[in-house]
Structures are given as C-alpha cells and as structure tokens.
Backbone of each chain as nested JSON, in Angstrom:
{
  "chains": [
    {"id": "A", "residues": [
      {"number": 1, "name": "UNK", "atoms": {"N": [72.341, 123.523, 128.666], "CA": [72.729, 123.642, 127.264], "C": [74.14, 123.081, 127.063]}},
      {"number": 2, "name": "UNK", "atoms": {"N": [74.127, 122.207, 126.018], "CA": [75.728, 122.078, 125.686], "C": [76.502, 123.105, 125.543]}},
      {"number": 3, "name": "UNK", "atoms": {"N": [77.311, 122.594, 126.159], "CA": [78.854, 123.343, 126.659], "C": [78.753, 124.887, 127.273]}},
      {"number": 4, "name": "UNK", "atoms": {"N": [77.267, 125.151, 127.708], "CA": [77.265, 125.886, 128.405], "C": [78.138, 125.845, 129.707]}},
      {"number": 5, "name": "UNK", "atoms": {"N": [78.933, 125.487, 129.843], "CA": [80.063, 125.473, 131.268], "C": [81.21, 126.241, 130.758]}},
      {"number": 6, "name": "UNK", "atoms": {"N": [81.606, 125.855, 129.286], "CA": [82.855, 126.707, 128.613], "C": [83.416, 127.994, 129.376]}},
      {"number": 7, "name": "UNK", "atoms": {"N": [82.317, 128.834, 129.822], "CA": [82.753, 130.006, 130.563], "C": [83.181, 130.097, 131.748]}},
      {"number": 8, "name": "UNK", "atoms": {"N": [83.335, 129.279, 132.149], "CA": [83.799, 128.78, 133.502], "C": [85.507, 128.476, 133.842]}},
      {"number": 9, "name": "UNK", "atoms": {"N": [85.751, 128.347, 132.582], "CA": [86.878, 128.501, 131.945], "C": [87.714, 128.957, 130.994]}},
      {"number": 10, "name": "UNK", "atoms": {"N": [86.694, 129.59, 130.363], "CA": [87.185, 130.632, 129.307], "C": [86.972, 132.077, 129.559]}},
      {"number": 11, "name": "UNK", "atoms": {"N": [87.574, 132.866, 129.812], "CA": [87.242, 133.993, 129.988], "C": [86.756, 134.307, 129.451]}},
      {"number": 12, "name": "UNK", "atoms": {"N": [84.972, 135.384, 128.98], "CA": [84.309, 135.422, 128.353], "C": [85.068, 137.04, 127.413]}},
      {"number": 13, "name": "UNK", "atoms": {"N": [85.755, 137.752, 128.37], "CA": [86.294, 138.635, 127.612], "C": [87.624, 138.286, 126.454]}},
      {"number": 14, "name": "UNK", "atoms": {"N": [88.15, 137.182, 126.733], "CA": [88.404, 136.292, 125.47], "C": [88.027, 135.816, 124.631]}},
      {"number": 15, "name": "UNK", "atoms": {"N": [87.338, 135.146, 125.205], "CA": [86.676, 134.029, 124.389], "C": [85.73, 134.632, 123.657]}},
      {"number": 16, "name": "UNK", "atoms": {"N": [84.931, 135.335, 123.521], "CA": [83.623, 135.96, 122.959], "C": [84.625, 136.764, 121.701]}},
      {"number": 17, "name": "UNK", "atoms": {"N": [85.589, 137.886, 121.831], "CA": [85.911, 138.357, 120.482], "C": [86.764, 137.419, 119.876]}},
      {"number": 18, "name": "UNK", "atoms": {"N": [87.374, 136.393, 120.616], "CA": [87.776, 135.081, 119.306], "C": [86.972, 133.975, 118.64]}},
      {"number": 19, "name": "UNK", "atoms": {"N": [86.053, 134.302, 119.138], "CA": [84.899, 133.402, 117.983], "C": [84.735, 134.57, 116.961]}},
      {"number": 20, "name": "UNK", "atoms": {"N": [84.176, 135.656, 117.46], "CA": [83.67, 136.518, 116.219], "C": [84.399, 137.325, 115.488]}},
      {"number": 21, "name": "UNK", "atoms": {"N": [86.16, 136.773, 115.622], "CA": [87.214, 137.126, 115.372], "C": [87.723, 135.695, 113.916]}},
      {"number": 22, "name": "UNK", "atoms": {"N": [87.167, 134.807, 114.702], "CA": [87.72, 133.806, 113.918], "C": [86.6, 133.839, 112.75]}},
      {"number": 23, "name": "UNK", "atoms": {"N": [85.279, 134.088, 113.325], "CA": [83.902, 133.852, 112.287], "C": [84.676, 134.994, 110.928]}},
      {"number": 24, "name": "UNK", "atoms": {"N": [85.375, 136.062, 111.072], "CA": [85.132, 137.127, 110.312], "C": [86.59, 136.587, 109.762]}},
      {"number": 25, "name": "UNK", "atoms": {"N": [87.073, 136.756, 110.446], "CA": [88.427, 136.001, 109.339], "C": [88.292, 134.748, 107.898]}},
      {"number": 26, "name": "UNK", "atoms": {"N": [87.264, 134.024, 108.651], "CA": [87.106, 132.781, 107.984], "C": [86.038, 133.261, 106.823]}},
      {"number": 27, "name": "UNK", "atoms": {"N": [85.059, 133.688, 107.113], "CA": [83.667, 134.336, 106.22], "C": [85.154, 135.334, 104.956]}},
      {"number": 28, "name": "UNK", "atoms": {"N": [85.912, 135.979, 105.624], "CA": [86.503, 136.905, 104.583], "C": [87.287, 136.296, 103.475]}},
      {"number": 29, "name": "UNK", "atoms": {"N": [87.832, 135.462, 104.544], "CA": [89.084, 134.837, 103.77], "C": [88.377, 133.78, 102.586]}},
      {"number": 30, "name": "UNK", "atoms": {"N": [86.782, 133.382, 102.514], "CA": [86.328, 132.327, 101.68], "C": [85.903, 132.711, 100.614]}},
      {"number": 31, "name": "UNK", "atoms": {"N": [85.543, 134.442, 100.604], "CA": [84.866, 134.946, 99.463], "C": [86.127, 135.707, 99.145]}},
      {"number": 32, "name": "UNK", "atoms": {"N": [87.097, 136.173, 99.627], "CA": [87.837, 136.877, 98.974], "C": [88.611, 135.389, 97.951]}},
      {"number": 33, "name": "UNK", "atoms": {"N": [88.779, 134.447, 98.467], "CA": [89.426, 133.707, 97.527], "C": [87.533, 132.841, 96.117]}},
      {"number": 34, "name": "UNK", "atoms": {"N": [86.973, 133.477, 96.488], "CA": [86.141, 132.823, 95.393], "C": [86.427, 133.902, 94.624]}},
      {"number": 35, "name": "UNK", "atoms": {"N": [86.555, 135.276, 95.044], "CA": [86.683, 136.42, 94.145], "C": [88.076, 136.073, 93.732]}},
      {"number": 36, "name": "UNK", "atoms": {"N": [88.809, 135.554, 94.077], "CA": [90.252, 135.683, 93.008], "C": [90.258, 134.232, 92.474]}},
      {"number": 37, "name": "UNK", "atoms": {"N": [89.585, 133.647, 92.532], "CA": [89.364, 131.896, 91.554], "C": [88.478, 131.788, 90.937]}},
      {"number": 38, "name": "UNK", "atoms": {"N": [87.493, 132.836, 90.8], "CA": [86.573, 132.623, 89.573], "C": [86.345, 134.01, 89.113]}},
      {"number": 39, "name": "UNK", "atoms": {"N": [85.219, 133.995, 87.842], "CA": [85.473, 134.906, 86.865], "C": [84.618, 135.261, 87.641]}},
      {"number": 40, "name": "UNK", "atoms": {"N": [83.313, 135.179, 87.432], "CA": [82.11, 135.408, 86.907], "C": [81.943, 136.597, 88.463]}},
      {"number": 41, "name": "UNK", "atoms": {"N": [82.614, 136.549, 89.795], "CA": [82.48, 137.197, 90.786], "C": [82.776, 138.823, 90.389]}},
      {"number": 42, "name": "UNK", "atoms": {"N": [83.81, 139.303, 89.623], "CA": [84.399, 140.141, 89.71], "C": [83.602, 141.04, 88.13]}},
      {"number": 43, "name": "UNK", "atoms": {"N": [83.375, 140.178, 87.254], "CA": [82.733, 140.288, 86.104], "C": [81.055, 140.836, 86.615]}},
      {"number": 44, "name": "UNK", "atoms": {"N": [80.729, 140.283, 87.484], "CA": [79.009, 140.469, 88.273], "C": [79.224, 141.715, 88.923]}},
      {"number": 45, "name": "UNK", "atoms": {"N": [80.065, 142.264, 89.846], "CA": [80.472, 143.352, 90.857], "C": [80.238, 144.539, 89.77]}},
      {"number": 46, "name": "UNK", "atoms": {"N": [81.973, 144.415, 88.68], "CA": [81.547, 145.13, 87.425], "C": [80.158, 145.532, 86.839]}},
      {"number": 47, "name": "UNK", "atoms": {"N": [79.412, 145.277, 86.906], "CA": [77.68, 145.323, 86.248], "C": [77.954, 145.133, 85.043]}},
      {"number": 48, "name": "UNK", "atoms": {"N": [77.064, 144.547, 84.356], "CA": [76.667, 144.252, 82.897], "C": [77.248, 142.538, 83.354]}},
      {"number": 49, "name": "UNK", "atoms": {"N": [77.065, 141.415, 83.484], "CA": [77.791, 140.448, 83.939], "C": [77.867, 139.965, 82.534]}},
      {"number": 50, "name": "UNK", "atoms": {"N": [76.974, 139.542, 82.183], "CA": [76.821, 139.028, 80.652], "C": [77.778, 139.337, 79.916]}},
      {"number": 51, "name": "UNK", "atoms": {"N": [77.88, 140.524, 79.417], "CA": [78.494, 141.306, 78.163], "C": [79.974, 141.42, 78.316]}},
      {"number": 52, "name": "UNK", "atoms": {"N": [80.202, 141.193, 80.12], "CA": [81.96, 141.217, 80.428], "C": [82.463, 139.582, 80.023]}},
      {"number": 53, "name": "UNK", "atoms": {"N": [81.409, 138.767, 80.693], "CA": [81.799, 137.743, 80.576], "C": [81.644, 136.98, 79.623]}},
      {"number": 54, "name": "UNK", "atoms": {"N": [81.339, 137.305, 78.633], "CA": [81.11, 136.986, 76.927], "C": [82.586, 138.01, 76.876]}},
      {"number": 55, "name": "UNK", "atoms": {"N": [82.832, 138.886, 77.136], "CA": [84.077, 139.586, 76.336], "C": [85.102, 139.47, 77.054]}},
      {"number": 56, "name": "UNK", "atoms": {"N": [85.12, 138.889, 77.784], "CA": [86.111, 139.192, 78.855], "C": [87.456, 137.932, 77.983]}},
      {"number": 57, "name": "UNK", "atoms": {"N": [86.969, 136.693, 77.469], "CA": [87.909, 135.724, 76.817], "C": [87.966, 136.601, 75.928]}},
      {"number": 58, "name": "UNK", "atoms": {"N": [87.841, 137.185, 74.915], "CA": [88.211, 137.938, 73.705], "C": [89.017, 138.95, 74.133]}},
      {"number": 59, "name": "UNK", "atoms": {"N": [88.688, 139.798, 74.906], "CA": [89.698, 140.449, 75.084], "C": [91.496, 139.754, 75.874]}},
      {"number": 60, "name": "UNK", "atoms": {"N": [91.153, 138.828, 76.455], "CA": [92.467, 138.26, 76.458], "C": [93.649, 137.728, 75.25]}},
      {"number": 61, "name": "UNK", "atoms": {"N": [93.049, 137.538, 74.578], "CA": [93.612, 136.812, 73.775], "C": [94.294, 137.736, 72.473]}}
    ]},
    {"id": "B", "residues": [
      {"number": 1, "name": "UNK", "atoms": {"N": [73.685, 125.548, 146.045], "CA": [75.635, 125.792, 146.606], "C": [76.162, 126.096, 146.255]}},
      {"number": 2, "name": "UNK", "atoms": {"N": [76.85, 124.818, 145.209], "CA": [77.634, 125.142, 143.949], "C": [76.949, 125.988, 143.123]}},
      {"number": 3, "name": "UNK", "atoms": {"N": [76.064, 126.287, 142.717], "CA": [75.717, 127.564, 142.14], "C": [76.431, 129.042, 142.228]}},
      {"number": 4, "name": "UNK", "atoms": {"N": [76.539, 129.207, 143.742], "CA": [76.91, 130.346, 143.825], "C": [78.638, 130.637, 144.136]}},
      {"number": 5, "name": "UNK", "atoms": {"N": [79.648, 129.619, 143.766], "CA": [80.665, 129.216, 143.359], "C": [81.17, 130.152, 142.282]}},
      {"number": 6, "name": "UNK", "atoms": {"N": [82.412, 130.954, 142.856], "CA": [82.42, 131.479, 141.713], "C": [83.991, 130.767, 141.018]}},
      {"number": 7, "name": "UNK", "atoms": {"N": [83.734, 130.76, 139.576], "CA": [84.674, 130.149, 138.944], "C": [86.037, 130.922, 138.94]}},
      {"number": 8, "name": "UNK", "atoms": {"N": [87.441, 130.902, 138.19], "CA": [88.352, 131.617, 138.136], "C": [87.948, 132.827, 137.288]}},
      {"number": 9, "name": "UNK", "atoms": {"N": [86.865, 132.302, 136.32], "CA": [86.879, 133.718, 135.126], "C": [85.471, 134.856, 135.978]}},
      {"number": 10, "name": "UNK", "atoms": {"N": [85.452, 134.449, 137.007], "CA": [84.857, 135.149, 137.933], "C": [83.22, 135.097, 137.59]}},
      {"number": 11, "name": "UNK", "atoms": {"N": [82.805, 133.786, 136.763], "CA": [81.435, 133.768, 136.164], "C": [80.765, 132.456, 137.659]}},
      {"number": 12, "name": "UNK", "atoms": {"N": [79.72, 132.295, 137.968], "CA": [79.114, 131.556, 138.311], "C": [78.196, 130.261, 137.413]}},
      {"number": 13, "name": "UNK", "atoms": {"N": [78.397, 129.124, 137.901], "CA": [77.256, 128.642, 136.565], "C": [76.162, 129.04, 135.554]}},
      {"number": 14, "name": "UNK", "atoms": {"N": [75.514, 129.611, 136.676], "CA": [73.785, 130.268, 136.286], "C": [74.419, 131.227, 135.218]}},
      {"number": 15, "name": "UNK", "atoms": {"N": [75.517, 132.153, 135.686], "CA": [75.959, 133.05, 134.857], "C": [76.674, 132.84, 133.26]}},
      {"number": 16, "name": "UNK", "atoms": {"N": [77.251, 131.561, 133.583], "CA": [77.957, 131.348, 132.04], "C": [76.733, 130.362, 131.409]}},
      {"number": 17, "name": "UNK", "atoms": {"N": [75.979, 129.5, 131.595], "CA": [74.615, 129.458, 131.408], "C": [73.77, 130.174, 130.283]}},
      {"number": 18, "name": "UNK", "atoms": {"N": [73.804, 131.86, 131.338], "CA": [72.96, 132.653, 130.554], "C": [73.598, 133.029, 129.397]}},
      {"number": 19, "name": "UNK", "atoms": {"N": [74.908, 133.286, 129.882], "CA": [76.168, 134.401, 128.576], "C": [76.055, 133.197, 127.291]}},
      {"number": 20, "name": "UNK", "atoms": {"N": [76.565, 131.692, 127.682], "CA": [76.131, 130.767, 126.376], "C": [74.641, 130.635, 125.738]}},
      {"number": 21, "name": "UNK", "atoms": {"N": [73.861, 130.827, 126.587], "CA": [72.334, 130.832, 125.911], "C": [72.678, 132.362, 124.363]}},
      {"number": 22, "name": "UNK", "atoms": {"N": [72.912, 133.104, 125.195], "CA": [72.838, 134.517, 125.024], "C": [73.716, 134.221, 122.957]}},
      {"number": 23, "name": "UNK", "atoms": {"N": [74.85, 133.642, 123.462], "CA": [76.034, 133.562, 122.349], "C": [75.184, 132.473, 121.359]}},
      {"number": 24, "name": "UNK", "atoms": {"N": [74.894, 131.414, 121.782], "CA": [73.773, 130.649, 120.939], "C": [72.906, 131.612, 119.997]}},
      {"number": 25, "name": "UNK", "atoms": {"N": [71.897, 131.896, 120.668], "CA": [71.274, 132.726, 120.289], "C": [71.318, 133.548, 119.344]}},
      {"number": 26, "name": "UNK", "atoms": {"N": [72.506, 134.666, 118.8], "CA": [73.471, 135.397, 118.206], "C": [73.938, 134.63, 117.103]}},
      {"number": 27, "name": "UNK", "atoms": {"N": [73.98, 133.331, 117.691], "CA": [74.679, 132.713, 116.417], "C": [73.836, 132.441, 115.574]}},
      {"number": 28, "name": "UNK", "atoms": {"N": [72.458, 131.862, 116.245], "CA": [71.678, 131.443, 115.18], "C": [70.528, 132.531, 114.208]}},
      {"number": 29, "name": "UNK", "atoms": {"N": [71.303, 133.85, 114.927], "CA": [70.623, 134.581, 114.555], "C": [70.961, 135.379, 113.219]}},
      {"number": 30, "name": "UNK", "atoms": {"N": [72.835, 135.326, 113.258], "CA": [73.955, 135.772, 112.37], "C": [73.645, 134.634, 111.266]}},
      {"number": 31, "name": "UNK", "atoms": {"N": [73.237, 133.322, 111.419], "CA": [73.241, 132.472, 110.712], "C": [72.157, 132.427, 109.611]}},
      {"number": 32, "name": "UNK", "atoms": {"N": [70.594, 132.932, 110.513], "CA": [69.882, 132.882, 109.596], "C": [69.981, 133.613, 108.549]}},
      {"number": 33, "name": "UNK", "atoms": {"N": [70.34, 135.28, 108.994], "CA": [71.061, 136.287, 108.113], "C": [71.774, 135.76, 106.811]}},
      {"number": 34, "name": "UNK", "atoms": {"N": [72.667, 135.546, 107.521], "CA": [73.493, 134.594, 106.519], "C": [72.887, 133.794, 105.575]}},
      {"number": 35, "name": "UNK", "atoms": {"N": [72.371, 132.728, 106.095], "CA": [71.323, 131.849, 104.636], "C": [70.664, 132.684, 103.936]}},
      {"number": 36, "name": "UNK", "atoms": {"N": [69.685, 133.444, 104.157], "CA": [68.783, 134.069, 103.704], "C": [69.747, 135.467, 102.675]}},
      {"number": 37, "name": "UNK", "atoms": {"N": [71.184, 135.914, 102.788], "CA": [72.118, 136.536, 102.391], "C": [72.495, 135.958, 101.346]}},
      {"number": 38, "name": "UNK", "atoms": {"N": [72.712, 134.053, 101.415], "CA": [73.022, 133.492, 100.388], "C": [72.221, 133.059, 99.471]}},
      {"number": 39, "name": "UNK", "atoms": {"N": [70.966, 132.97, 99.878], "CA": [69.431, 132.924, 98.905], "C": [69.387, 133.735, 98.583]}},
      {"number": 40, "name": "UNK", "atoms": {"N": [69.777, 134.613, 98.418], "CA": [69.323, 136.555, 97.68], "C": [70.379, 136.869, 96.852]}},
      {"number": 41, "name": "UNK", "atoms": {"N": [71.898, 136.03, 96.882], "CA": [72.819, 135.721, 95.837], "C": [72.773, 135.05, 95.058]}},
      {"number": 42, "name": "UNK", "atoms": {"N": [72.009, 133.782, 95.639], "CA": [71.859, 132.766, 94.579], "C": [71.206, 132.953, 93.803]}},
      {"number": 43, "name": "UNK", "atoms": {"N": [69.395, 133.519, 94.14], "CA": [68.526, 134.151, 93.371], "C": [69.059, 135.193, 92.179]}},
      {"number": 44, "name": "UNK", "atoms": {"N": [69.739, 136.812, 92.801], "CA": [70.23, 137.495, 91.816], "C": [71.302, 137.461, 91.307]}},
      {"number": 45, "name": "UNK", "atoms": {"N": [72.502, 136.56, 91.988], "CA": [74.119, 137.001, 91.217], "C": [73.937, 135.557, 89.741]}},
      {"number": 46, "name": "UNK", "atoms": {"N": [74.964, 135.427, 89.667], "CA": [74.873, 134.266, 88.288], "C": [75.564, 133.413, 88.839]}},
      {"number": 47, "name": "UNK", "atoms": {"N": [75.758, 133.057, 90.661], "CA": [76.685, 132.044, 91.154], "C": [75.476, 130.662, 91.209]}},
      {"number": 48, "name": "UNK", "atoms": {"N": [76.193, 129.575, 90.653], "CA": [75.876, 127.927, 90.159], "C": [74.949, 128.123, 88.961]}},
      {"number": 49, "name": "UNK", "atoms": {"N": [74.813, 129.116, 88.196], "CA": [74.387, 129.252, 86.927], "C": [74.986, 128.707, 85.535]}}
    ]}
  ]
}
C-alpha cells in the first residue's frame, strides 16, 4: 500500500493523534468560520430559518 | 529477513503495513460518514439554496 512504510519512521504513537488532531482542527475551524460568514447558518440552528431570515435585515436597520 | 527488522519506532514492515491498512481504512470510513453527513445537510439545511 502506498506509503505504507511511513511507520517505520513515524512513530505511530505520534503520528496517529496528529492526523486526527489535525483532521479535527481543520473540520472545526471550516464550519466555525462558515458559521461566522454567513447568515443563513446561525438563522437555520435558531429554527424557524425562513421567518429569521426574512426578518433578520429588518430588524437591523 | 528484512521483514523481521525492526525499525527505530520499534514497528517491523509487516507491522506498519497492517497499522497503515488499518488507518486507511478509518479514513475511508470517517469519510464516508462524512459525505453522507453532508448529503443530509444539503438535503435538510437551506445550504446552496
């Protein structure tokens, strides 16, 4: 298997929680920033998505 | 021979072999999760609507 040798040089007690260290960092860090750059994420969570996000410009203004 | 060689991280070939099969495996398993996580958002949330 490709790059099945990696462990041969990576310590697997390293190497194994920094992949699924980096996977969870990266997965977090992509939705937490869709949740702070768009509406419609935080407006949907809220329930009723529709009715926030139809009111949600009116009430700003 | 070299098979039974053991490396510095104290793994043998056969052994890091299996542990990468093993991590493969996991991945594609976290992955399918995953798609099938983002088909069930796409379907119910209002994301690319």
């Amino acid at each position: 298997m490709i790059y099945g040798k990696m462990w041969l040089v990576v310590k697997p007690s390293v190497g194994v929680p920094l992949i699924i260290a980096a996977v969870a960092v990266a997965s977090f860090s992509v939705h937490l920033a869709i949740l702070n750059n768009t509406t419609w994420v935080k407006a949907f969570l809220n329930g009723n998505a529709d009715k926030v996000a139809v009111s949600a410009p009116a009430a700003a203004k | 021979m070299s098979d039974h060689k053991v490396w510095p991280t104290g793994l043998t070939e056969a052994e890091s072999e299996e542990l990468h099969r093993h991590i493969v495996q996991g991945t594609q398993f976290f992955g399918m999760i995953a798609a099938f996580a983002h088909l069930l958002a796409y379907i119910y949330s209002p994301w690319l609507k």
